[in-house]
C-alpha positions, 0 to 999 in steps of 0.5 A: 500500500502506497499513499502520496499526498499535500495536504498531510495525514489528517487529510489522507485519515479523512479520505481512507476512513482510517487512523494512521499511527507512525508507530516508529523509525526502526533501524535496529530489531525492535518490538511494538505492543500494539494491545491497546489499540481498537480491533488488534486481533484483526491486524495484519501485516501489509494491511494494517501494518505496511512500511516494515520490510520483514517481520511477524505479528501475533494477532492474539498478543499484539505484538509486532516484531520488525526485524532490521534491515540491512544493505552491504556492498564492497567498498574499494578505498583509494588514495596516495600517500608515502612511508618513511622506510629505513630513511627513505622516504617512499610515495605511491598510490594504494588501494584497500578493498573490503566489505561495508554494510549497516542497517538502513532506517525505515518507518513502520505504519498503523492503519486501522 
C-alpha cells in the first residue's frame, strides 16, 4: 500500500476512513505492543501494518516484531600517500578493498 499526498495525514485519515499511527523509525530489531489499540486481533501485516520490510505479528498478543534491515556492498578505498622506510622516504598510490554494510532506517505504519 502506497499513499502520496499535500495536504498531510489528517487529510489522507479523512479520505481512507482510517487512523494512521507512525508507530516508529526502526533501524535496529525492535518490538511494538500494539494491545491497546481498537480491533488488534484483526491486524495484519501489509494491511494494517505496511512500511516494515520483514517481520511477524501475533494477532492474539499484539505484538509486532520488525526485524532490521540491512544493505552491504564492497567498498574499494583509494588514495596516495608515502612511508618513511629505513630513511627513505617512499610515495605511491594504494588501494584497500573490503566489505561495508549497516542497517538502513525505515518507518513502520498503523492503519486501522
Amino acid at each position: 500500500m502506497y499513499i502520496t499526498y499535500q495536504d498531510g495525514a489528517d487529510a489522507v485519515s479523512k479520505k481512507l476512513g482510517s487512523t494512521i499511527v507512525l508507530l516508529g523509525t526502526v533501524t535496529a530489531a525492535q518490538t511494538f505492543d500494539l494491545s491497546s489499540y481498537d480491533g488488534y486481533k484483526t491486524f495484519a501485516l501489509g494491511t494494517n501494518i505496511i512500511g516494515y520490510v520483514s517481520g511477524s505479528y501475533n494477532a492474539d498478543t499484539g505484538v509486532l516484531t520488525v526485524n532490521a534491515s540491512r544493505v552491504s556492498g564492497s567498498v574499494t578505498v583509494s588514495g596516495y600517500g608515502w612511508v618513511e622506510d629505513s630513511g627513505h622516504h617512499r610515495t605511491g598510490n594504494g588501494e584497500m578493498t573490503g566489505t561495508a554494510s549497516l542497517n538502513y532506517p525505515k518507518q513502520v505504519f498503523l492503519v486501522y
